[in-house]
Each structure stands twice: as C-alpha cells, then as structure tokens.
C-alpha positions in Angstrom: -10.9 -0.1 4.1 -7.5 0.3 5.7 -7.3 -2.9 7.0 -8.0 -4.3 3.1 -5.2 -2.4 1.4 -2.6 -3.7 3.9 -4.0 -7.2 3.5 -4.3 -6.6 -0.5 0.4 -5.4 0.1 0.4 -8.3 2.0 -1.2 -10.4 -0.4 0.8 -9.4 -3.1 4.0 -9.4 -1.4 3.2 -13.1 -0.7 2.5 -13.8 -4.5 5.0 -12.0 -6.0 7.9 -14.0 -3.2 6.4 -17.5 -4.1 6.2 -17.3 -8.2 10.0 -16.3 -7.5 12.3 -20.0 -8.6 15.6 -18.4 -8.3 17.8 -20.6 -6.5 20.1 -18.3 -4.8 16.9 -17.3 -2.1 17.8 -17.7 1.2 15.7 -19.1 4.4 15.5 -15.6 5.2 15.4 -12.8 3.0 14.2 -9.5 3.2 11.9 -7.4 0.4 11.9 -3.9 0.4 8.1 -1.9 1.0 8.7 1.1 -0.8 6.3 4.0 0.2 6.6 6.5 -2.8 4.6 10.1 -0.9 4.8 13.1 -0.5 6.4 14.0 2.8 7.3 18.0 1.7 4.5 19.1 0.0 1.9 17.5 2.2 3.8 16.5 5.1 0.5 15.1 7.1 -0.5 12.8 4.0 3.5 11.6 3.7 3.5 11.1 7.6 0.0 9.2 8.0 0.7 6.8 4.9 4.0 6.2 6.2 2.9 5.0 9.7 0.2 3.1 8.4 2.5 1.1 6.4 5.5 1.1 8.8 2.6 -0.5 11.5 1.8 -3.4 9.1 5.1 -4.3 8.0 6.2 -4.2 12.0 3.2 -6.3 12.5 3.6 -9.1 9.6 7.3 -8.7 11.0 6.5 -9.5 14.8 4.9 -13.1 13.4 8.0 -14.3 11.6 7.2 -12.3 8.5 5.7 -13.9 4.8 6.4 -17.6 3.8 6.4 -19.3 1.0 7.7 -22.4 -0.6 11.2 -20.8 -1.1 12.0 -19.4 2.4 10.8 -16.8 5.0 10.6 -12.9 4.0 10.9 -10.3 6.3 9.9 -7.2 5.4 11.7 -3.6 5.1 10.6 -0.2 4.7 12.4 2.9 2.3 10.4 6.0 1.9 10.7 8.3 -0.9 9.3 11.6 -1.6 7.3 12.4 -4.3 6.8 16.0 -3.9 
C-alpha cells in the first residue's frame, strides 16, 4: 500500500509537470511536495507521514528527479501543520 500512494504522488506530479506549456520552464525546475499534517496534535502521525514522503522525494531526487517533455523537475518538500 505505501509503496502505491508514493507511486500514485509520483504519478501525478509527472502529469500535472508535462500538461504544463508555459514557456518560461526551465531545464530544471523544482515543484514543491506539500505535506499538510498534523505535527502538534499528533506528533507520531505528523512525523511518520513526513518521513515517508521526505524518503520518496529524496529517492525520485537521487535518479535525476521527474521528466517530461518540458524539462527535468526536482522535487522539494514544505510541511505544514494542520492541527
């Protein structure tokens, strides 16, 4: 299961970078993963969603990131808590 719902951000990372025409993309540019849990409240479930996305991003990172038709993404991580 866990390795589906990082495949299923991947995946729509991917689609959402290459239905993208603007012009003004780069040959590298960087999306943001923004991980929206609670890290007061519930501190474990904040912690363990946030390494589990931190690891996939660091791994689709480590192999040159996502690419598409328009360039190369990299990948960058923001938490924010919803507590």
């Amino acid at each position: 299961m866990r390795r589906g719902f990082f495949a299923s951000i991947a995946l729509t990372l991917l689609f959402a970078s290459a239905c993208s025409d603007d012009p003004t993309v780069t040959a590298t540019s960087e999306l943001l993963v923004a991980i929206d849990a609670p890290s007061t409240g519930a501190p474990y479930v904040g912690e363990t969603i946030e390494q589990g996305v931190r690891l996939a991003v660091d791994q689709i990172n480590e192999r040159g990131g996502i690419a598409t038709n328009h360039g190369t993404y990299t990948l960058r991580v923001e938490t924010y808590d919803n507590a």
